[in-house]
C-alpha positions in Angstrom: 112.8 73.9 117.8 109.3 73.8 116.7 109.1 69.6 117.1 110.4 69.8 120.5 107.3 71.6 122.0 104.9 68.9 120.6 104.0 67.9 124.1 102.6 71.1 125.0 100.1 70.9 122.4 96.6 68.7 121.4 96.1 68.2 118.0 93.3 67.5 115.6 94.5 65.7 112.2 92.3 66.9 109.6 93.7 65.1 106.4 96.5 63.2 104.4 97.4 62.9 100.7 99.8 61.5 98.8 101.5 63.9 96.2 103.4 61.6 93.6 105.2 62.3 90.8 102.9 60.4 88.2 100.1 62.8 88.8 101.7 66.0 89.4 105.1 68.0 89.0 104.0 71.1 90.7 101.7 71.9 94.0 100.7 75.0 95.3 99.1 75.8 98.4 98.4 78.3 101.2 98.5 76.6 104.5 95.7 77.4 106.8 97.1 74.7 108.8 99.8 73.0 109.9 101.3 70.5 107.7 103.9 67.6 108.0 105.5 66.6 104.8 107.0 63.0 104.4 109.2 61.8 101.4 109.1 57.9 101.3 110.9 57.9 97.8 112.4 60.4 95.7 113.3 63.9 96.0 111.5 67.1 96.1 112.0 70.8 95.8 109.9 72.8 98.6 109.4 76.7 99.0 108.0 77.8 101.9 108.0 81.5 102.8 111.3 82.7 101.3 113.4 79.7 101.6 114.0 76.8 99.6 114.3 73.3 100.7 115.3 69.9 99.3 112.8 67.3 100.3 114.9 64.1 100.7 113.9 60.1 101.5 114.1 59.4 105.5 112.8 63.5 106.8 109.9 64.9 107.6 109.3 68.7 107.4 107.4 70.7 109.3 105.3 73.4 107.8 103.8 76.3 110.4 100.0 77.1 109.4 99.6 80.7 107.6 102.5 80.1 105.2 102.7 79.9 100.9 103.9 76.1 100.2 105.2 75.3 96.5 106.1 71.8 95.9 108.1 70.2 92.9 108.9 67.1 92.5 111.2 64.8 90.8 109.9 63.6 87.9 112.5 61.5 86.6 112.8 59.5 89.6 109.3 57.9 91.3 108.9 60.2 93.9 105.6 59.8 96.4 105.6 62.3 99.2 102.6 62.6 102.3 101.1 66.0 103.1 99.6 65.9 106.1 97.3 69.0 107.9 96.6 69.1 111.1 95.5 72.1 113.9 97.2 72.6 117.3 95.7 73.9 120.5 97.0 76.5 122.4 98.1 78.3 118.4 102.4 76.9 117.5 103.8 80.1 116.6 106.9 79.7 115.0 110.3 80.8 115.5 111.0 81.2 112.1 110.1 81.3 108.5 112.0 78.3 107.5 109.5 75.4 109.1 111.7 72.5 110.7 113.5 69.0 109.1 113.7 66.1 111.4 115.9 63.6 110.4 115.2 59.7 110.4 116.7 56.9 111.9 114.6 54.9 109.7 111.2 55.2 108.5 109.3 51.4 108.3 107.1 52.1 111.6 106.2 56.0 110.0 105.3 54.4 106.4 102.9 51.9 108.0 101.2 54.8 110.1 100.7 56.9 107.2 99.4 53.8 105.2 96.8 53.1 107.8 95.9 56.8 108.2 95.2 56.7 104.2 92.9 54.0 104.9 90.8 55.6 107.4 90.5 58.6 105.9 89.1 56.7 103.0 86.9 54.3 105.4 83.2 54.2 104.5 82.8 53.7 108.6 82.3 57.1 110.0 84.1 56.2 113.7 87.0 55.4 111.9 87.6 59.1 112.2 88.2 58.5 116.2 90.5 55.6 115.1 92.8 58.5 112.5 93.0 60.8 115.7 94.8 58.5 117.5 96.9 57.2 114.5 98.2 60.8 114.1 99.2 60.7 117.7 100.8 57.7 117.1 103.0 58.8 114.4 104.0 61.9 115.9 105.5 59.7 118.8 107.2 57.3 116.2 108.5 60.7 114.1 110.0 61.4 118.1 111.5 58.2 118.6 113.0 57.6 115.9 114.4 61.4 114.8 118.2 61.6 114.5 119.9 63.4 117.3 121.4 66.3 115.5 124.5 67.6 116.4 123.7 71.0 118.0 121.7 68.5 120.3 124.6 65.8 121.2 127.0 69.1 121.4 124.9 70.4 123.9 124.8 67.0 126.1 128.1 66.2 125.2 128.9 70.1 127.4 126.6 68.8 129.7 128.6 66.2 131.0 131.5 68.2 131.2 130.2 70.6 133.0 128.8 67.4 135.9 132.7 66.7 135.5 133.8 70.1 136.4 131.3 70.2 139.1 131.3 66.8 140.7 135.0 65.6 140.0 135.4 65.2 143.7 132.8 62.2 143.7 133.7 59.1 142.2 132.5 59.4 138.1 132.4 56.4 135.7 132.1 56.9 131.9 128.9 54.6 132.3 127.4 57.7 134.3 128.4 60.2 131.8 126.9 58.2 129.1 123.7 57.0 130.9 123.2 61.1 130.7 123.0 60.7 127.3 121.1 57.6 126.9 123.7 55.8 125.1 126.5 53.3 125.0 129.6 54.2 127.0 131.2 53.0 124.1 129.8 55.4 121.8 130.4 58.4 124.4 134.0 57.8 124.7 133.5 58.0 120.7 131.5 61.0 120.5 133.9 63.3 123.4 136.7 62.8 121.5 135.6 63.5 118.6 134.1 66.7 120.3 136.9 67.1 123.1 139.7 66.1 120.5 140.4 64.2 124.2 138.9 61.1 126.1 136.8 62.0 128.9 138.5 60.2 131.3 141.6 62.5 130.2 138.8 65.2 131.1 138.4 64.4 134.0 141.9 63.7 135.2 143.2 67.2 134.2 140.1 68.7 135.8 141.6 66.4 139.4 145.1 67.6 138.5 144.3 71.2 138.2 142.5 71.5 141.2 145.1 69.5 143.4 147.7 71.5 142.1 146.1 75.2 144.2 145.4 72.5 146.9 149.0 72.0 146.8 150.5 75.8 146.5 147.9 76.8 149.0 149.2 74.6 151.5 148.0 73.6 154.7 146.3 69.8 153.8 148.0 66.5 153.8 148.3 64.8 150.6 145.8 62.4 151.9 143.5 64.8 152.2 144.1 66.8 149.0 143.8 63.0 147.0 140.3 62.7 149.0 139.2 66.1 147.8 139.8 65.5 144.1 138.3 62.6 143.7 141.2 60.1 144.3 140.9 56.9 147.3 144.4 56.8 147.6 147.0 59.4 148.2 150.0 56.9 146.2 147.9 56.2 143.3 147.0 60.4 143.3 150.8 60.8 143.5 151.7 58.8 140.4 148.9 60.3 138.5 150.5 63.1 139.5 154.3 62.8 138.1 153.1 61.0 135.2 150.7 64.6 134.2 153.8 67.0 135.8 156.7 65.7 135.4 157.1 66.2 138.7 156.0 64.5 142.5 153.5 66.9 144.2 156.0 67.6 147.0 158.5 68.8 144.5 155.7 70.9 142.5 154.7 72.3 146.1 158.5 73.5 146.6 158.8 74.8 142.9 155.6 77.1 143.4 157.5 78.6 146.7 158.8 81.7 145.4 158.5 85.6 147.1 156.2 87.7 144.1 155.4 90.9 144.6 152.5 92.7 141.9 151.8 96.4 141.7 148.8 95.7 139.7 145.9 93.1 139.8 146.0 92.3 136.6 148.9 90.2 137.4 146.7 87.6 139.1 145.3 86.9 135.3 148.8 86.1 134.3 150.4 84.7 137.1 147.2 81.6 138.1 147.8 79.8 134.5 151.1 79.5 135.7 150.1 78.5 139.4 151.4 81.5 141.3 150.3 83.3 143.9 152.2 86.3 145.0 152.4 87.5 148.5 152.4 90.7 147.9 149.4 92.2 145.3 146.5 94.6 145.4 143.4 93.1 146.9 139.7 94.4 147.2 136.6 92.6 147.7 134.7 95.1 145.5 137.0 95.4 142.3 138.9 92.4 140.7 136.4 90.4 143.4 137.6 87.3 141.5 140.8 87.8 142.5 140.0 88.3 146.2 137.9 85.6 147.0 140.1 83.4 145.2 143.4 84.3 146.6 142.7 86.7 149.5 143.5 84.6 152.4 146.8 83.8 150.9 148.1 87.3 150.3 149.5 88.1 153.6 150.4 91.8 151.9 147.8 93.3 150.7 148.2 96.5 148.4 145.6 99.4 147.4 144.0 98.8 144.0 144.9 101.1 141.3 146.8 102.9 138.6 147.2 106.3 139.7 150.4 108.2 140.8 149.0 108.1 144.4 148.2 104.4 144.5 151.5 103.3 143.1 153.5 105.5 145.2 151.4 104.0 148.2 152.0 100.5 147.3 156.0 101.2 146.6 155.9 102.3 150.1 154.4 99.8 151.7 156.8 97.5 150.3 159.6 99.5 151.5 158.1 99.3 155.1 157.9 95.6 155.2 161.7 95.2 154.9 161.0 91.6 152.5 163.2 90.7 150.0 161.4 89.5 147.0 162.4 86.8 144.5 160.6 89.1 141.6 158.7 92.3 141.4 156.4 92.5 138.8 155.1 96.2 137.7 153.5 97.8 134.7 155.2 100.3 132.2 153.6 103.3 134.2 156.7 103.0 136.4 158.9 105.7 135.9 162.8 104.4 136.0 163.5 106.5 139.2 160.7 104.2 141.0 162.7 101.1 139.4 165.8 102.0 140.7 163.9 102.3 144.3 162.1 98.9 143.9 165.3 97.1 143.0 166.3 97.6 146.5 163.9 94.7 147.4 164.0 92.1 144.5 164.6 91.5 141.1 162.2 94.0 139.2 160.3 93.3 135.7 158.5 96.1 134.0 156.4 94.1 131.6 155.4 96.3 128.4 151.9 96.2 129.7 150.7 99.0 126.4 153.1 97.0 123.8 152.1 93.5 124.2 150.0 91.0 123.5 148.4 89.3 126.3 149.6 85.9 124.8 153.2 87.6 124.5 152.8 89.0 128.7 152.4 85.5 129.1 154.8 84.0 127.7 157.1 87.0 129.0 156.3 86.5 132.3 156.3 82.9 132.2 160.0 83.1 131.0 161.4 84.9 133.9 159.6 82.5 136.4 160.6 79.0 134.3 157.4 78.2 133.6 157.3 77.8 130.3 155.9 75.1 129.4 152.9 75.6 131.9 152.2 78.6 130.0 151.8 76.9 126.6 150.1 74.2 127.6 147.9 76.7 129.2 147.5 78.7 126.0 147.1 75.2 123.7 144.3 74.4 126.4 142.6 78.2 125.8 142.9 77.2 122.1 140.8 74.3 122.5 138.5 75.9 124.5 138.2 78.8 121.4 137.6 76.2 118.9 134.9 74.8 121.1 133.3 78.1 121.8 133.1 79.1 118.2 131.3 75.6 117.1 128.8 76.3 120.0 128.2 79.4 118.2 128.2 79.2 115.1 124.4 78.6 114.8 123.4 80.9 117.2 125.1 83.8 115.9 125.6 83.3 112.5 124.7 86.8 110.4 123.9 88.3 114.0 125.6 91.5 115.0 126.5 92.0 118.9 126.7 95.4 120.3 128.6 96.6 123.4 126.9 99.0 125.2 129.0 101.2 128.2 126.7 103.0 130.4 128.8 105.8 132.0 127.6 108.9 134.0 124.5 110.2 132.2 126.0 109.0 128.7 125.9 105.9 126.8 129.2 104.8 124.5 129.9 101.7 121.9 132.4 99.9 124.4 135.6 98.4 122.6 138.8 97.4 124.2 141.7 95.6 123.2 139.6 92.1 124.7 136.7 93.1 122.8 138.9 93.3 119.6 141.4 90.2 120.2 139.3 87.6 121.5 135.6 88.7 120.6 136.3 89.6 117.0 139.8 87.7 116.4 139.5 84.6 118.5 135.4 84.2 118.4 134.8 85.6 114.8 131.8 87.6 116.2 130.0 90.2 114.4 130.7 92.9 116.7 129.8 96.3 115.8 132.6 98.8 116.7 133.0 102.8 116.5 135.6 105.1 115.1 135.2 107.5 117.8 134.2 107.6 121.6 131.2 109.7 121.2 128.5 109.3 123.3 125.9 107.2 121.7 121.7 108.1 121.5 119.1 106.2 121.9 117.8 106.8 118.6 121.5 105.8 116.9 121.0 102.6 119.2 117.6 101.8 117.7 119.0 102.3 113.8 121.7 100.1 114.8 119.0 97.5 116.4 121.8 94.9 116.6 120.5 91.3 117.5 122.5 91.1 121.0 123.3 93.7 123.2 126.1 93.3 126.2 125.5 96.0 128.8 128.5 97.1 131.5 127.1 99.9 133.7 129.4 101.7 136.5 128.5 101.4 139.6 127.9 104.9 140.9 124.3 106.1 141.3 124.3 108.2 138.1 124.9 105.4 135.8 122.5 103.2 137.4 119.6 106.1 136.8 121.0 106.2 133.5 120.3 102.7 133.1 117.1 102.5 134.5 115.9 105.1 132.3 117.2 103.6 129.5 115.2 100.3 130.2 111.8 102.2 130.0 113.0 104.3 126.4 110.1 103.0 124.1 112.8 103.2 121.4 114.9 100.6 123.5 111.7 98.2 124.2 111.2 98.1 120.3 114.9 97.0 119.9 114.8 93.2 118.5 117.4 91.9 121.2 115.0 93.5 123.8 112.0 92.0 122.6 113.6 88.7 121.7 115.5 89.2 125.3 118.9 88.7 124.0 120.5 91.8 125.8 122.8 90.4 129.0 124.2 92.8 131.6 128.1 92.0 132.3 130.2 92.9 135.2 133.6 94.8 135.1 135.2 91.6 136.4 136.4 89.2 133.5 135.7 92.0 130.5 137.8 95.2 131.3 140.6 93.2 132.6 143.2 92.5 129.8 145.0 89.4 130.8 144.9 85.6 130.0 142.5 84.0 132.7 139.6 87.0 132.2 140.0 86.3 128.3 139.2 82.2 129.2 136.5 83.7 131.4 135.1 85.7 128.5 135.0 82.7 126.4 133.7 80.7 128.9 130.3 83.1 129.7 129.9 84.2 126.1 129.3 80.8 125.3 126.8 80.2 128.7 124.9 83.3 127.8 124.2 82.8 124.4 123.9 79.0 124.4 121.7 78.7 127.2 118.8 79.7 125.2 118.2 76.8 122.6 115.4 78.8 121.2 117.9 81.3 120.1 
């Protein structure tokens, strides 16, 4: 936002005028300067490069320098609008063609600045021009104080003090702290989060405690002392009832219920078995691939199996299974087992071949959640993703309104449009993006990439040495340096870990780091 860099500038004011509606209807200009435009009363129609504008009582617009103005105003209603030039040093260049409203608070202070400005313009005593400098400075710092916070800007603190939440919920948090991050009322925090939050933030917080006692708990080895001191709670009876009255449940019977022998041939289980507070102890584990999933939960998988889907790799992991001589409460495999290999793993447990191809991730879920009695921790789970959605897309909808997003694969010495069934269900479906997609898998040019020129780019590039070349070269391509997300640096390199995993916890991950990347840039 152009009025937020202000501070980073000095200014010389070079003139103001009133533009009233018993003069003149219509003014024309071309701005060689910088101009603020102030409506005290009345309305007015504004054109400025190729947008058009209503002027209304309690704004001011900002107007970049080098730009066509056209001003009309009301003139069946007394209308009386300042236009006021001035230069800025080092040059403002603007971010775009539409100039910049600040809203008001209220205006009294502003009105009496621009009076007295008038007046030393018009002042017969030549040092009176020293006197208009600092007036101007003066009202910028009034038009500062008393601009309305918009709601992109509370949004953005409001996410702010979730995030010290999610951080800090250990230490001991009062809404007072939240809202002295805001510089306002804790009164009219508590308003604005729930409004936001559709939750109070104290509620926030709590489920933020709950959720991380509850892997304290199913990890085991701490006293409940000790797991109430590490989420934030004095005392382990009060942590206790907090806990039943959340659950349903004490922790030590939560603790027992989560005490149950899995077994997963495939890592993508861990994405649908932690909303539901599982871990199995049997699962394929790497500290390279699914990395999440390893430093998360490795040091409570005593049995760990070899990652991946080929013949090979199952047939390995079925016999190490075998070997271990466990019997397992459940056995959770993909459809690539063949029914010979299910009548083998029934020797050991109860087996579920979940219809990995066939269903929804929402539907694996709720399958999977059935079978274990976890139902309702799977909805609540999917009501909280939900939320999280709705929040994502409001961040969003600014930034990436009209704005197309590309995915770019980088595989060997070829480049592809990547597209998947997460890039389709919760990039397009759940986030609404403007994603552009591909009827076939053909390898994609750099030239077809620059006619595309889409305004974001998301890069995943393999690992190997071949790809990374590949990549490297492609980051010194003049036709990729002229591509707008390049130059506006709006292209963000991914890793294989949350987006080519199909399961519920990388989709909330997705979510979660779309809305960091592209929201951490207000400029954008």
């Amino acid at each position: 936002m152009l009025f937020d860099q202000m501070t980073h500038f000095l200014f010389h004011f070079l003139d103001i005028k009133i533009l009233s509606s018993k003069t003149k209807r219509h003014y024309q200009q071309r701005l060689e300067s910088h101009c603020l435009l102030f409506t005290t009363k009345g309305t007015a129609n504004l054109t400025f490069g190729n947008h058009q504008h209503r002027l209304l009582k309690d704004s001011v617009y900002l107007c970049p320098a080098q730009s066509e103005l056209i001003l009309k105003v009301d003139l069946e209603k007394l209308t009386t609008v300042y236009l006021i030039t001035f230069n800025a040093l080092p040059q403002m260049e603007a971010k775009t063609d539409r100039g910049e409203e600040i809203n008001l608070e209220q205006t009294e202070e502003i009105i009496r600045l621009c009076n007295s400005l008038m007046a030393l313009v018009e002042s017969p005593i030549k040092e009176d021009i020293l006197l208009s400098q600092a007036h101007f400075y003066l009202l910028l710092h009034t038009i500062t104080q008393h601009r309305k916070t918009s709601n992109r800007d509370l949004q953005h603190m409001l996410e702010k003090t979730k995030q010290h939440m999610e951080y800090h919920f250990q230490e001991a948090i009062q809404v007072k702290d939240l809202a002295q991050m805001m510089n306002i009322s804790a009164k009219y925090y508590m308003e604005l989060f729930r409004k936001q939050f559709g939750i109070s933030a104290i509620q926030y917080l709590m489920n933020i405690r709950m959720e991380a006692s509850k892997w304290l708990l199913i990890k085991g080895g701490k006293t409940l002392r000790e797991i109430a001191s590490e989420v934030g709670y004095k005392d382990e009876f009060y942590f206790s009832r907090r806990f039943k009255q959340q659950m349903g449940m004490s922790p030590s019977l939560f603790m027992k219920s989560r005490r149950k022998n899995i077994a997963v041939l495939d890592s993508s289980f861990f994405g649908l078995l932690a909303p539901l507070h599982y871990i199995p102890i049997a699962a394929p584990l790497h500290p390279t691939w699914r990395f999440h999933y390893y430093k998360t939960f490795g040091n409570h998988v005593p049995i760990q199996l070899a990652v991946g889907r080929t013949p090979a790799v199952l047939n390995e992991n079925m016999a190490l299974l075998l070997q271990e001589n466990l019997q397992y409460d459940y056995i959770f495999c993909l459809d690539n087992v063949t029914d010979e290999q299910l009548t083998i793993l029934q020797k050991r447990g109860h087996v579920y071949r979940l219809a990995w191809s066939s269903l929804s991730w929402r539907e694996q879920l709720l399958e999977v959640a059935k079978i274990l009695d976890a139902e309702m921790e799977a909805r609540k789970w999917l009501i909280e993703y939900e939320q999280t959605v709705q929040e994502a897309v409001a961040s969003l909808a600014y930034i990436c309104h009209e704005r197309s997003m590309l995915f770019l694969l980088v595989r060997g010495d070829e480049c592809y449009l990547y597209q998947d069934r997460s890039i389709q269900e919760v990039l397009l479906e759940d986030l609404g993006l403007n994603v552009m997609i591909s009827d076939t898998q053909e390898p994609i040019t750099i030239g077809q990439l620059s006619e595309m020129n889409p305004d974001f780019i998301m890069v995943l590039v393999y690992e190997d040495e071949e790809s990374m070349m590949k990549w490297d070269e492609l980051q010194s391509d003049e036709l990729w340096l002229e591509l707008k997300s390049v130059r506006n640096d709006s292209v963000y390199t991914l890793t294989h870990f949350p987006w080519r995993d199909y399961a519920p916890l990388p989709h909330l991950l997705i979510v979660k780091e779309v809305m960091q990347l592209l929201t951490a840039d207000s400029s954008l």
